[in-house]
GUVEX-881605 format. One record per residue (C-alpha): residue number from 1; residue in three letters; z, x, y. Coordinates in nm, 3 decimals. Layout:
! residues N
<dofi><resi>NUM</resi><resn>ala</resn><z>Z</z><x>X</x><y>Y</y></dofi>
...
***
This chain:
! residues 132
<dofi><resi>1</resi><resn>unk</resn><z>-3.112</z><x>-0.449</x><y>-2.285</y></dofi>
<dofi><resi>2</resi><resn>unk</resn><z>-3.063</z><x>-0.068</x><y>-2.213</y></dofi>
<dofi><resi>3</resi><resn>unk</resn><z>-3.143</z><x>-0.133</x><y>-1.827</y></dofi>
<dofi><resi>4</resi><resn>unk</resn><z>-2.933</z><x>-0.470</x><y>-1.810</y></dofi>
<dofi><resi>5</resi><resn>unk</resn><z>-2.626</z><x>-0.213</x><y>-1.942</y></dofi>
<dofi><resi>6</resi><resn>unk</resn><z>-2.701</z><x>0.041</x><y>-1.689</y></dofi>
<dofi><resi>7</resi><resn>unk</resn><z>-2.732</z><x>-0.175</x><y>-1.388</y></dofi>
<dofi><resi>8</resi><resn>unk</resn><z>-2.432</z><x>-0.367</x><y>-1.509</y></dofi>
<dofi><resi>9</resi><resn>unk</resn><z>-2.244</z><x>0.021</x><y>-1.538</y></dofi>
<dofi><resi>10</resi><resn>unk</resn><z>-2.374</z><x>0.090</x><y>-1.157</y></dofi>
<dofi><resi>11</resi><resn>unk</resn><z>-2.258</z><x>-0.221</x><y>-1.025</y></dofi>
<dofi><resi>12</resi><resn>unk</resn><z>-1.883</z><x>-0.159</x><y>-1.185</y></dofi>
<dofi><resi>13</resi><resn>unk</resn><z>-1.879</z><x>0.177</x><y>-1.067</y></dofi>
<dofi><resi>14</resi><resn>unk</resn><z>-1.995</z><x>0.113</x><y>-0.694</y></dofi>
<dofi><resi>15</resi><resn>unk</resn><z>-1.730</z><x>-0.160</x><y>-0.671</y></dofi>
<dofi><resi>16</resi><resn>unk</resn><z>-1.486</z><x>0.030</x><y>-0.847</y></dofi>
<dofi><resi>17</resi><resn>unk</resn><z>-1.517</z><x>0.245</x><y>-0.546</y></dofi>
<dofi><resi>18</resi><resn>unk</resn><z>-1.560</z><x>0.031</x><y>-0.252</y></dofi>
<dofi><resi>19</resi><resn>unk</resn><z>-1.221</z><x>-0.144</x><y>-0.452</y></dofi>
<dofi><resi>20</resi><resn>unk</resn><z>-1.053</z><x>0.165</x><y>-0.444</y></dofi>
<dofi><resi>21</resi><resn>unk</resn><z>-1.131</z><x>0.230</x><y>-0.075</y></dofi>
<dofi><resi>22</resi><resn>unk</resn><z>-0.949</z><x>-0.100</x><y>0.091</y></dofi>
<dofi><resi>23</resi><resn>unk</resn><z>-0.647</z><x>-0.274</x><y>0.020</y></dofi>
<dofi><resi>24</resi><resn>unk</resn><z>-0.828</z><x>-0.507</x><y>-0.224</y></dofi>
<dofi><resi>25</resi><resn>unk</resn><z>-0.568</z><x>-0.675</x><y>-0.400</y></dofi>
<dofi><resi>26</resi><resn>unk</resn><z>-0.365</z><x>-0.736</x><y>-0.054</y></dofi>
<dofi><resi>27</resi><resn>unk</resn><z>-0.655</z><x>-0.920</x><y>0.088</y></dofi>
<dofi><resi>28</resi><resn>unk</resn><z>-0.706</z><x>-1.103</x><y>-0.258</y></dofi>
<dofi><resi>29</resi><resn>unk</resn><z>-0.369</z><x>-1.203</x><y>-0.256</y></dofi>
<dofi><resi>30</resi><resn>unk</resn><z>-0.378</z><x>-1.312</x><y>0.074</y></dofi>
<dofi><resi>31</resi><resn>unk</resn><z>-0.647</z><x>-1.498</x><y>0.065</y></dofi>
<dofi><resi>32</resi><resn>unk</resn><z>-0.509</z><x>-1.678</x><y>-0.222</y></dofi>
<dofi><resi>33</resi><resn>unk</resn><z>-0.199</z><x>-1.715</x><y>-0.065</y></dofi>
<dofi><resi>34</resi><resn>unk</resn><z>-0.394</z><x>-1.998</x><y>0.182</y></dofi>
<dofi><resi>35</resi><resn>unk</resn><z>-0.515</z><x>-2.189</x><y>-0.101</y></dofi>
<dofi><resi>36</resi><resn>unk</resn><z>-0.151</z><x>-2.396</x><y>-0.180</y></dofi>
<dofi><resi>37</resi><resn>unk</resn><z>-0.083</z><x>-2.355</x><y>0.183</y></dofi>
<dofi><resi>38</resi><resn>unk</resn><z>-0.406</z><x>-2.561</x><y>0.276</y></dofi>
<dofi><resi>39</resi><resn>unk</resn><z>-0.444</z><x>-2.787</x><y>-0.044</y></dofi>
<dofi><resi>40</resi><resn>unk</resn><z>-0.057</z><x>-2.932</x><y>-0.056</y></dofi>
<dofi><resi>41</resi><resn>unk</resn><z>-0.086</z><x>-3.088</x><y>0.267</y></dofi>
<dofi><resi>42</resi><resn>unk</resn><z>-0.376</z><x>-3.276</x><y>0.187</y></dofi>
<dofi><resi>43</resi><resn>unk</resn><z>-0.352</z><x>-3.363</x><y>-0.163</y></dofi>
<dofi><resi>44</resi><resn>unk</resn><z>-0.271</z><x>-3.681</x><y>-0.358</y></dofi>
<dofi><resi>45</resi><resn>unk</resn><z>-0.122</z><x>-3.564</x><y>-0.695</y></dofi>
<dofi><resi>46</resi><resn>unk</resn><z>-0.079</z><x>-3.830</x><y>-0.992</y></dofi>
<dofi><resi>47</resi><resn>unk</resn><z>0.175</z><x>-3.819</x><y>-1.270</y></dofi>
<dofi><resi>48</resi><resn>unk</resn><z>0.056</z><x>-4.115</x><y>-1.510</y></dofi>
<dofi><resi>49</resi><resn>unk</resn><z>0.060</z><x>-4.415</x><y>-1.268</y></dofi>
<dofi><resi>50</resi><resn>unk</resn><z>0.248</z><x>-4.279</x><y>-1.008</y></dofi>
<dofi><resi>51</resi><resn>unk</resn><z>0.103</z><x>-4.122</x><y>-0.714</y></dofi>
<dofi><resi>52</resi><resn>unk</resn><z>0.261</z><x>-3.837</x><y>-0.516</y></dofi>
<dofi><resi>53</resi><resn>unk</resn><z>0.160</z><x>-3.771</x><y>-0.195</y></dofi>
<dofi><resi>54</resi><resn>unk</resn><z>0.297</z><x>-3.461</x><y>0.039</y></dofi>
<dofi><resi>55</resi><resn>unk</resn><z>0.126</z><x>-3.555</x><y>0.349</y></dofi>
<dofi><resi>56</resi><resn>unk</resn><z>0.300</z><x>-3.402</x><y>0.636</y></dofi>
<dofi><resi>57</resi><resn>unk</resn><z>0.265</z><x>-3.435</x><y>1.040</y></dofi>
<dofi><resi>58</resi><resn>unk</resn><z>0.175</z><x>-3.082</x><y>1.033</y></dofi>
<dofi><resi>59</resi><resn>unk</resn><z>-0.134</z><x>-3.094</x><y>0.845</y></dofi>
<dofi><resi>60</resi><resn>unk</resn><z>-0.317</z><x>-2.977</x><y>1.105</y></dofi>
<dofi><resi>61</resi><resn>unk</resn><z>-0.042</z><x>-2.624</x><y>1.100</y></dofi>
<dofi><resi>62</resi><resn>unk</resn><z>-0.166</z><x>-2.586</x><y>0.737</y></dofi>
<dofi><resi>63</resi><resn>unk</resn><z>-0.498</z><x>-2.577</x><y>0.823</y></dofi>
<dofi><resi>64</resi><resn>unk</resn><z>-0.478</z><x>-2.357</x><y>1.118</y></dofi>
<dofi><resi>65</resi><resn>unk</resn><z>-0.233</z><x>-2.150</x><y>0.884</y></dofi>
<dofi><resi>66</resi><resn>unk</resn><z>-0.488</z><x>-2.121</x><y>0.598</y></dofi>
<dofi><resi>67</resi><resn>unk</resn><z>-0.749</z><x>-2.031</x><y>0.794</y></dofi>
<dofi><resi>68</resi><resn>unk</resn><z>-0.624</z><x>-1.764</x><y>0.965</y></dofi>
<dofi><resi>69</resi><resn>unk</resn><z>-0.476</z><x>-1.581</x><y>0.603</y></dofi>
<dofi><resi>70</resi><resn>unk</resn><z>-0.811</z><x>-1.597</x><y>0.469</y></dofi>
<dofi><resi>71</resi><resn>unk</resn><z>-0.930</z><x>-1.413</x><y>0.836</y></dofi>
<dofi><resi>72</resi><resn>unk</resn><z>-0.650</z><x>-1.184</x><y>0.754</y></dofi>
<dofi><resi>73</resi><resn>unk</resn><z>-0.739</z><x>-1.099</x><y>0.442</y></dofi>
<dofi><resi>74</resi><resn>unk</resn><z>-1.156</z><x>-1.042</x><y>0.512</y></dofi>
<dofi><resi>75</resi><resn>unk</resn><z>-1.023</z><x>-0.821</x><y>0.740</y></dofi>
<dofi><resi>76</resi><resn>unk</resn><z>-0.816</z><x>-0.629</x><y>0.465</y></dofi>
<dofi><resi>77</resi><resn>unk</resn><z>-1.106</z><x>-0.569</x><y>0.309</y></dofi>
<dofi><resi>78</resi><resn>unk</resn><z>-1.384</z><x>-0.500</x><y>0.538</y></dofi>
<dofi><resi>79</resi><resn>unk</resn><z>-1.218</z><x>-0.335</x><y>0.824</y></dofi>
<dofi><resi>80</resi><resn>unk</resn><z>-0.913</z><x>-0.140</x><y>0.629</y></dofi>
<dofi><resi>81</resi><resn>unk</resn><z>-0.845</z><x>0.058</x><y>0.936</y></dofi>
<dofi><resi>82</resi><resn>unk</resn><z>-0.687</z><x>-0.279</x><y>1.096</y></dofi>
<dofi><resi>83</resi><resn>unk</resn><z>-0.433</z><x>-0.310</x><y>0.769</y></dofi>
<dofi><resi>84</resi><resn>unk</resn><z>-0.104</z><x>-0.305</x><y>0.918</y></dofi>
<dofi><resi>85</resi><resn>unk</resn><z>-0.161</z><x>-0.541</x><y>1.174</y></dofi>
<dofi><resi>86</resi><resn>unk</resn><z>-0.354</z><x>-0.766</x><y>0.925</y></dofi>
<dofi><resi>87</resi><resn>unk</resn><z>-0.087</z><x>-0.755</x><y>0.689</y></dofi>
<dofi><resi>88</resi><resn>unk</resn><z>0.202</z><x>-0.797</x><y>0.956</y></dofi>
<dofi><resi>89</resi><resn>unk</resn><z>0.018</z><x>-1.086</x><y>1.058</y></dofi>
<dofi><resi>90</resi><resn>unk</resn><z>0.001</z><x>-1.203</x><y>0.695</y></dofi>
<dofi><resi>91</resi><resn>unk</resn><z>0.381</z><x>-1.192</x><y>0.669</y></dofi>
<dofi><resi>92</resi><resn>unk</resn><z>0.441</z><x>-1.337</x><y>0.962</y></dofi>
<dofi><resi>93</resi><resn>unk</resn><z>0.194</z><x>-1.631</x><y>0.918</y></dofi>
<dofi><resi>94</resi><resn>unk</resn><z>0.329</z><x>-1.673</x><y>0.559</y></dofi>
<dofi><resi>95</resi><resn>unk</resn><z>0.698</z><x>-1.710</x><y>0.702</y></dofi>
<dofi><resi>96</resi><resn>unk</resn><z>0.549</z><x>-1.950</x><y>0.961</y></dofi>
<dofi><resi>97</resi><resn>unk</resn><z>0.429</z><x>-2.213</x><y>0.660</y></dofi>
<dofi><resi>98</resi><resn>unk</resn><z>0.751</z><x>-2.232</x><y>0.509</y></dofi>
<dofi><resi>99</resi><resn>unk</resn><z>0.862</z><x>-2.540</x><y>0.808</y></dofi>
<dofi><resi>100</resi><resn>unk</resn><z>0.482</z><x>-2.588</x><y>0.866</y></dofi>
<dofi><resi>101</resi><resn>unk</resn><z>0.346</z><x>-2.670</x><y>0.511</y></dofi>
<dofi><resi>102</resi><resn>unk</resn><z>0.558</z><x>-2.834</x><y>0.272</y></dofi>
<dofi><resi>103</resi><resn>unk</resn><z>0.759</z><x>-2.484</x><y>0.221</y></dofi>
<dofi><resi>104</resi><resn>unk</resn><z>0.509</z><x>-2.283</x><y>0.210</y></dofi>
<dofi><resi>105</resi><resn>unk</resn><z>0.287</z><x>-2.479</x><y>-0.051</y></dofi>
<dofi><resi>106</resi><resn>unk</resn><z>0.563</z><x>-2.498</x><y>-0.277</y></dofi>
<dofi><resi>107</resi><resn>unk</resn><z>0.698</z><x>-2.150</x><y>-0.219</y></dofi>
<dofi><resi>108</resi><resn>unk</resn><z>0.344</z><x>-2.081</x><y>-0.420</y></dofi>
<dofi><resi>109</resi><resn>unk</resn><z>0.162</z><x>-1.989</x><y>-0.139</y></dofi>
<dofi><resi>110</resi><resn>unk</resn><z>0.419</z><x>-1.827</x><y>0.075</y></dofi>
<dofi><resi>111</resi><resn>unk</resn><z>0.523</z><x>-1.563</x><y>-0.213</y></dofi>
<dofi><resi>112</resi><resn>unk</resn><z>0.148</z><x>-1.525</x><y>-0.253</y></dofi>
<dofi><resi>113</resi><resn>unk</resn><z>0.097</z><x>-1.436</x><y>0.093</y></dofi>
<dofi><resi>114</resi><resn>unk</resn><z>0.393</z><x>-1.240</x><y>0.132</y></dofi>
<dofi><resi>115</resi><resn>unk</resn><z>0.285</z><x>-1.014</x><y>-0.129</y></dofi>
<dofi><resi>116</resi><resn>unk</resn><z>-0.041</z><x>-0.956</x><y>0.021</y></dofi>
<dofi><resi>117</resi><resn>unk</resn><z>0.062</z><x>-0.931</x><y>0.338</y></dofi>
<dofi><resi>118</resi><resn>unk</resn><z>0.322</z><x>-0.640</x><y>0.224</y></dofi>
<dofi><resi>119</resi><resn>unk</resn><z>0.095</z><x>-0.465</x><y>-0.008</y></dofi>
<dofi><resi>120</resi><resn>unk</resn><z>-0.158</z><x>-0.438</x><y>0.329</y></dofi>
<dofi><resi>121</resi><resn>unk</resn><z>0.088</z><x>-0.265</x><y>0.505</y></dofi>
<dofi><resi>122</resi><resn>unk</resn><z>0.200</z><x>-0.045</x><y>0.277</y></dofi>
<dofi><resi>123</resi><resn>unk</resn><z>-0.151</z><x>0.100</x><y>0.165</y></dofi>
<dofi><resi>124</resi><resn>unk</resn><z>-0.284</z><x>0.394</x><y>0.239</y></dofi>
<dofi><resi>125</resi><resn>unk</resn><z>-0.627</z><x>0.557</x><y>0.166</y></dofi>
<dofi><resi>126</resi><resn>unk</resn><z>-0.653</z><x>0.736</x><y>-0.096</y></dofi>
<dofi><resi>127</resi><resn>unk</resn><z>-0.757</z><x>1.118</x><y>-0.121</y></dofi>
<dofi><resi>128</resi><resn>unk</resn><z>-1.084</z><x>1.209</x><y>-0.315</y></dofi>
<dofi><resi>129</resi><resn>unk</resn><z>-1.016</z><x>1.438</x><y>-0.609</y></dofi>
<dofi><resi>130</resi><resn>unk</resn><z>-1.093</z><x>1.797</x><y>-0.560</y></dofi>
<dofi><resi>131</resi><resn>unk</resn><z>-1.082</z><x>1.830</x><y>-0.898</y></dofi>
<dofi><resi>132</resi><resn>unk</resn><z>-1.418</z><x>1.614</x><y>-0.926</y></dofi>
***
């Protein structure tokens, strides 16, 4: 039990810093920004008997749109030096699926992704403590 707690306490602390060292929550935003973008497109939604369905001729724009946020925001996280153009390509991509994908899976995914793409390009590293 006493080692389970310590590896457990190691594992926190080492991603607490590799968290603290990226723009984690603008990739995680983006990346779940791409989720309603993707899914609405493709989806048949039912409300008791009656099925919705917001296909659109773009589908394939969703896709490509989706795909490249989640690319986006991997590269938030795992190369943080490329941030500003990651999340300037975030923004951009997010106000792209507004026409493309059903307003930007139901404004859901675009204020997602706008977030995330902002928060990437307004990061910065942080400095280590001298104190510690």
């Amino acid at each position: 039990m006493k080692r389970g707690h310590h590896l457990l306490k190691a594992f926190r602390q080492r991603f607490g810093d590799w968290r603290g060292s990226r723009p984690f929550w603008a990739g995680l935003l983006t990346m779940l920004g791409a989720v309603p973008i993707v899914y609405l497109p493709y989806a048949a939604l039912t409300l008791d008997t009656l099925a919705i369905r917001i296909a659109t001729t773009a589908g394939s724009g969703s896709l490509v749109i989706g795909v490249l946020l989640v690319a986006l925001g991997m590269i938030m996280w795992f190369q943080s030096n490329l941030r500003v153009f990651a999340g300037v390509a975030a923004t951009v991509l997010a106000l792209l699926s507004i026409p493309m994908s059903n307003l930007g899976g139901l404004l859901i995914g675009l204020v997602l992704a706008l977030l995330g793409g902002t928060l990437s390009i307004a990061w910065t590293p942080g400095r280590p403590d001298p104190t510690a």
